[in-house]
VEXKOL-658531 format. One line per field, with one value per residue (C-alpha): residue number from 1; x negated, y negated, z negated. Coordinates in steps of 0.05 Angstrom, whole numbers, always signed. Layout:
<atoms>
num <- (NUM/...);
xx <- (X/...);
yy <- (Y/...);
zz <- (Z/...);
</atoms>
This chain:
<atoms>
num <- (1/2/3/4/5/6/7/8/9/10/11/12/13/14/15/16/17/18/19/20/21/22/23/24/25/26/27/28/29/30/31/32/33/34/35/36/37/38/39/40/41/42/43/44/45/46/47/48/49/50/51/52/53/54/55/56/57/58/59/60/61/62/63/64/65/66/67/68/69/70/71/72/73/74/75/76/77/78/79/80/81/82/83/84/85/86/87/88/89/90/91/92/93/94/95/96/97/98/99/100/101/102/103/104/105/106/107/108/109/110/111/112/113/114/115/116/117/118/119/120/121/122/123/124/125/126/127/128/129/130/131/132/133/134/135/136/137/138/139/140/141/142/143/144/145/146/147/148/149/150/151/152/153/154/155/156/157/158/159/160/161/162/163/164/165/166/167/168/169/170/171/172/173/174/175/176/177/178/179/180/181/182/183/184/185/186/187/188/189/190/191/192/193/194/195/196/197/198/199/200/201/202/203/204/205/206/207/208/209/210/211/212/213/214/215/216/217/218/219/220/221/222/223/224/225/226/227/228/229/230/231/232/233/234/235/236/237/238/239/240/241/242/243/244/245/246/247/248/249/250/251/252/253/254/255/256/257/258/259/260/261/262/263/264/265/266/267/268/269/270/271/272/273/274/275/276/277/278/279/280/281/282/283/284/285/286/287/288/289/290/291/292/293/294/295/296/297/298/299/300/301/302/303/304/305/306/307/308/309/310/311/312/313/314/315/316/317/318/319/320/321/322/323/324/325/326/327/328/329/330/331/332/333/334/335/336/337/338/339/340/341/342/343/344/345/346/347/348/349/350/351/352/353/354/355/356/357/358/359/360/361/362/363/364/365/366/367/368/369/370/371/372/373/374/375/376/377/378/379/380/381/382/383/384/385/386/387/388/389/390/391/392/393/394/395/396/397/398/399/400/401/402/403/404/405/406/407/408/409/410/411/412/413);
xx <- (+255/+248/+221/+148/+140/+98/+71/+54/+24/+29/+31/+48/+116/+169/+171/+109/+151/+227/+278/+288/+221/+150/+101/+141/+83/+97/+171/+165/+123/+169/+229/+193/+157/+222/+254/+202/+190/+211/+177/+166/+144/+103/+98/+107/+175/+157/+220/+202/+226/+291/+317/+372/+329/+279/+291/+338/+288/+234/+248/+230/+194/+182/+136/+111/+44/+2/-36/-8/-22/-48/-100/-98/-95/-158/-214/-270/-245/-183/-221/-238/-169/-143/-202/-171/-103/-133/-147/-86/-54/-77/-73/-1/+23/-18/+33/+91/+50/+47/+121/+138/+98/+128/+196/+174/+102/+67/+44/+4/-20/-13/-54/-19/-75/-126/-78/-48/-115/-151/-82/-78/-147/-139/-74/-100/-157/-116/-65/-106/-69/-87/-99/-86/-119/-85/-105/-73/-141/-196/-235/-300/-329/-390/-389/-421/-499/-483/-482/-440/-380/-396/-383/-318/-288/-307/-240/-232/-311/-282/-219/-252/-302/-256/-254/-196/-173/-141/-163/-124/-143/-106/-144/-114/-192/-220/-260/-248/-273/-347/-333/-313/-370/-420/-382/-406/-332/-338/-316/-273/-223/-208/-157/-168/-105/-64/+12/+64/+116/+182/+190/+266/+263/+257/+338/+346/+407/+377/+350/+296/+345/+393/+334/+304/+376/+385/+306/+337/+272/+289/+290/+235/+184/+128/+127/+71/+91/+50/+81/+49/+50/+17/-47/-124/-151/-93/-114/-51/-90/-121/-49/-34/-100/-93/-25/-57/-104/-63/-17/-72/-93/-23/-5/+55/+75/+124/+90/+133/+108/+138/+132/+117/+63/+9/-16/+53/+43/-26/-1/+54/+9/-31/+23/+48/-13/-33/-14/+30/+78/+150/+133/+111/+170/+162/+221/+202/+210/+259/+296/+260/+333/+326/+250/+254/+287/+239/+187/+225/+228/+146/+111/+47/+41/-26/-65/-126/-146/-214/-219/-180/-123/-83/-35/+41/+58/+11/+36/+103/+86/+58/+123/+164/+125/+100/+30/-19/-80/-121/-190/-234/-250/-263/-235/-193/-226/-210/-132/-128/-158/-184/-136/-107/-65/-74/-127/-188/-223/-293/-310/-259/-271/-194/-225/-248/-185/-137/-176/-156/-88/-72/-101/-49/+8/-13/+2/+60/+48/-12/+30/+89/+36/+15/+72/+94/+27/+25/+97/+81/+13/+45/+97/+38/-6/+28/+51/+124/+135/+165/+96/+59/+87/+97/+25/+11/+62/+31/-39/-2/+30/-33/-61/+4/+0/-86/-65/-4/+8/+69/+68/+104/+161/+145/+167/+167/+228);
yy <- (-661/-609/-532/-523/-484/-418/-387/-311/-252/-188/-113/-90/-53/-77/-5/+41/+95/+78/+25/+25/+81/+67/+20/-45/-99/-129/-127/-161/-209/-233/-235/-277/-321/-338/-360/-417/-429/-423/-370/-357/-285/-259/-176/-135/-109/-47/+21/-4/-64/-86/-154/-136/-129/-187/-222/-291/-350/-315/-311/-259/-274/-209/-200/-132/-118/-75/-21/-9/+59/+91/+147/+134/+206/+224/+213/+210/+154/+126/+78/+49/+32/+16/-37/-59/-67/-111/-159/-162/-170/-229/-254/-233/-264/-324/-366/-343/-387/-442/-442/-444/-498/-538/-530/-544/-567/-507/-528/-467/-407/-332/-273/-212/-158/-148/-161/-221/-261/-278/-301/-349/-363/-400/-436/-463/-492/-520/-548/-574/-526/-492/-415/-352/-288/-221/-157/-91/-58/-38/+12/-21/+1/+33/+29/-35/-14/+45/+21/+78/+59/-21/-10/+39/-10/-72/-100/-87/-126/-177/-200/-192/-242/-292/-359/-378/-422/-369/-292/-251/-180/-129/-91/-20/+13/+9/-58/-101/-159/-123/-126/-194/-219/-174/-212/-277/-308/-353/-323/-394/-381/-308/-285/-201/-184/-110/-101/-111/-56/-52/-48/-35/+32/+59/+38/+82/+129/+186/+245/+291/+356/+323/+316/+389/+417/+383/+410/+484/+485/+517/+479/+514/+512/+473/+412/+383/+310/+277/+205/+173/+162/+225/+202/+234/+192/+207/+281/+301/+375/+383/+371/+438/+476/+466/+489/+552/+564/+564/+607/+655/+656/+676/+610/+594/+522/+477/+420/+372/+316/+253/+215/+227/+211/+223/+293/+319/+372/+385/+390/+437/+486/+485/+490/+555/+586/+575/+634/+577/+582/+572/+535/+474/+426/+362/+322/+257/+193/+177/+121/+73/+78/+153/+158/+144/+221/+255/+223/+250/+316/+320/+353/+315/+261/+280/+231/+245/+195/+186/+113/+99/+122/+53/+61/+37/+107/+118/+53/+74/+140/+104/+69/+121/+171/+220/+246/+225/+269/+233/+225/+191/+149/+80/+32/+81/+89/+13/+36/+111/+117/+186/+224/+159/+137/+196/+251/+229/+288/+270/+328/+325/+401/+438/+485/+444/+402/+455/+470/+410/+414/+485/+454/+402/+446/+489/+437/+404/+365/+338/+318/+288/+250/+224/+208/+169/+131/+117/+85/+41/+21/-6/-43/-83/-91/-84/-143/-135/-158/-232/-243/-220/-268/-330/-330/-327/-377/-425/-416/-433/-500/-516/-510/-559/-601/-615/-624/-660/-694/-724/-773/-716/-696/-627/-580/-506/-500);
zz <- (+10/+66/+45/+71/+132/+130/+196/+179/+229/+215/+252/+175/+177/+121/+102/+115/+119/+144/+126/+38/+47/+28/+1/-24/-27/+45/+34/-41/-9/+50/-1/-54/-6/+34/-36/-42/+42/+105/+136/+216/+218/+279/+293/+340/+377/+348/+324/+248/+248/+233/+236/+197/+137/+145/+80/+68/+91/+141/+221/+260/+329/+366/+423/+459/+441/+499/+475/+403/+372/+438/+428/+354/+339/+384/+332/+380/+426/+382/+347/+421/+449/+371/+377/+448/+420/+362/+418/+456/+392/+387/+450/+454/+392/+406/+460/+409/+350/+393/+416/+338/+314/+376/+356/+282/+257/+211/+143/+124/+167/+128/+164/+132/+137/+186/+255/+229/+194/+263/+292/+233/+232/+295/+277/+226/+264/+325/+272/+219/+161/+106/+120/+79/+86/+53/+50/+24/+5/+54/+81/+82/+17/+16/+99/+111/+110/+168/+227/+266/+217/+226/+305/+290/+239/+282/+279/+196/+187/+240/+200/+136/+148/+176/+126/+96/+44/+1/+3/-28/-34/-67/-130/-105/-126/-65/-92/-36/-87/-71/+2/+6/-39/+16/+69/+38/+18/-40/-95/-121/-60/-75/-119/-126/-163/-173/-139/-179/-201/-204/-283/-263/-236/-311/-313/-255/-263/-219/-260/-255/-264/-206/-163/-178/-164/-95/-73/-97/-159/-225/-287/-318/-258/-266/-213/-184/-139/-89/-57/-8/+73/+110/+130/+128/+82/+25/+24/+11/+38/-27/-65/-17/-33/-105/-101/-60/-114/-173/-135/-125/-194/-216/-247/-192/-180/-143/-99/-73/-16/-16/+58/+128/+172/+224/+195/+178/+231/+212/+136/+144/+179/+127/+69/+118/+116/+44/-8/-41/+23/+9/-57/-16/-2/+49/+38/+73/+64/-5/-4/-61/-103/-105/-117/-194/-200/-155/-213/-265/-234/-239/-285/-253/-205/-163/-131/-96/-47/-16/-22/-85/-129/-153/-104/-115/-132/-193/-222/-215/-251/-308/-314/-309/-362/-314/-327/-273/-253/-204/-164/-194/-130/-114/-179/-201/-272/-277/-285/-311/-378/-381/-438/-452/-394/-347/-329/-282/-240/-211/-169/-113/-90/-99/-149/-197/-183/-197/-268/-286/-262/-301/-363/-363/-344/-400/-451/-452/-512/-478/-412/-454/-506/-436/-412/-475/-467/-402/-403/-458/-427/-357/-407/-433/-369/-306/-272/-251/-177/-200/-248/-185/-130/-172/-183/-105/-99/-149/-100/-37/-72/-94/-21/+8/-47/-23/+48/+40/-30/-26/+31/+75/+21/+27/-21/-35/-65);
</atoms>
């Protein structure tokens, strides 16, 4: 019996952040999905991706896509020419699709966020496959009543109303399962599930007092840890003004930033001109086998996101045992258990942030009762990243096995 063979688009990089750096959810996927199928994976010839590391099973097809990432950074008009390049995305990757299902017929069509899912869309339709829609999160929460926001997030609305057999959006708290049901999917075809976590990392050898040595911090300063990729909408500028604040109130911290970014620039200026300059550390991207220590090394994991706070890096936290303080944004609440779990913060203003924060650092029975809690609470309810894919794997089965029974001999394994 031959393996099934999976079309998927994406402008998602393997690593948000640099090869072995940043979110894992598109690289678990890949590597779980090419165990079961073959894969023929779409993107664009773009610096962040590597063939060397595209997973056992998937093949990489490459094209140039016109227009990517230019005037991004201009507010004002960068939605415009990001909308553009949306298009020619698709029109781009389209003659590449068609060259691929000539060579070998596609049994199922995978649109990997909101680039890939109108490319698959319309495979599916000229091929008469099944379809797949995923989706990371979204932004579209609470925007889809304004209509200045509908027109600058044309291409998000767009994608997320394209049909599809299978939608799976990911519960990260920014309750894309309200969006989609606003959007009019039916609710039987989509499957609104958490990441998984790499339950692993707790084995990791790396320490917190190796990592504190290497950033030059003293064992008994207190740490406070952001991880995430530098963009606006993670705030990582209120990690900095809380860090200002405390420093200013006499109450000196460490704050280390994990990742890199579009408002790197923009966030070192601010970290510079902040009364907590000097105690403000960016040191990049870390390799996903070193990131366990810089965990360990926390004395609080902040997360304080605009849209939501379930992001890879809070469930990796809880895993590891280090207190989380987040922003009590989006679905958040459904995750971090006020006093239980972690420590929620409503009002997203620095001050009333950084009460919260010297609070915690005050008590370090409280943060390692936390800790403890937290740990032992991802044990129970976190799906680890196997859990996570089989059950996506058994939904795309179930979609060959509707189309195809058995006449064809198709199999996904």
């Amino acid at each position: 019996m031959r393996r099934a063979h999976l079309l998927m688009v994406s402008q998602i990089p393997l690593w948000s952040m640099g090869k072995a750096t940043g979110g894992p959810a598109f690289r678990e996927t890949l590597t779980h999905l090419g165990r079961r199928f073959d894969i023929s994976l779409v993107t664009p010839d773009l610096e962040y991706v590597d063939e060397s590391a595209i997973p056992e099973g998937v093949a990489l097809h490459t094209f140039h896509h016109r227009l990517h990432g230019v005037a991004r950074h201009i507010r004002k008009i960068g939605w415009v020419t990001d909308t553009l390049g949306w298009y020619t995305f698709r029109s781009s990757a389209w003659p590449i699709v068609k060259r691929i299902h000539e060579e070998r017929p596609i049994d199922l069509a995978y649109g990997y966020e909101i680039y890939g899912v109108p490319v698959a869309r319309r495979a599916a339709d000229r091929f008469d496959v099944p379809m797949v829609a995923r989706y990371q999160g979204t932004l579209m929460s609470g925007r889809l009543s304004e209509r200045l926001p509908r027109l600058r997030y044309h291409k998000h609305l767009a994608a997320l109303r394209t049909a599809a057999d299978l939608v799976i959006m990911t519960d990260d708290g920014t309750l894309g399962d309200r969006v989609l049901e606003q959007l009019g999917h039916d609710a039987s075809r989509v499957r609104f599930w958490m990441n998984g976590v790499d339950h692993s990392i707790s084995q990791s050898t790396v320490t917190g007092p190796e990592v504190r040595r290497e950033l030059g911090i003293g064992s008994d300063a207190l740490v406070l840890l952001t991880v995430s990729r530098l963009s606006h909408w993670k705030r990582v500028d209120r990690a900095i003004d809380v860090a200002s604040l405390l420093h200013e109130r006499g109450e000196p911290v460490e704050l280390v930033i994990v990742g890199s970014g579009p408002e790197e620039s923009k966030l070192r200026e601010r970290a510079e001109a902040s009364s907590a300059r000097g105690r403000v550390r960016f040191v990049g991207g870390v390799e996903r086998s070193r990131l366990p220590g810089h965990y360990r090394a926390a004395d609080i994991l902040l997360s304080l996101y605009d849209y939501s706070n379930l992001a890879n890096p809070v469930l990796e936290s809880m895993v590891l045992g280090t207190p989380v303080l987040a922003l009590d944004a989006g679905g958040t609440s459904n995750l971090v258990i006020d006093g239980t779990n972690g420590v929620l913060v409503e009002n997203a203003d620095p001050p009333s942030i950084a009460d919260s924060v010297s609070r915690l650092l005050s008590d370090a029975d409280t943060r390692a009762a936390l800790g403890r809690r937290s740990a032992e609470w991802a044990s129970r309810n976190l799906w680890d990243w196997d859990a996570r894919m089989a059950a996506e794997v058994a939904e795309i089965e179930r979609l060959l096995a509707a189309r195809l029974g058995g006449e064809r001999g198709v199999a996904g394994r």
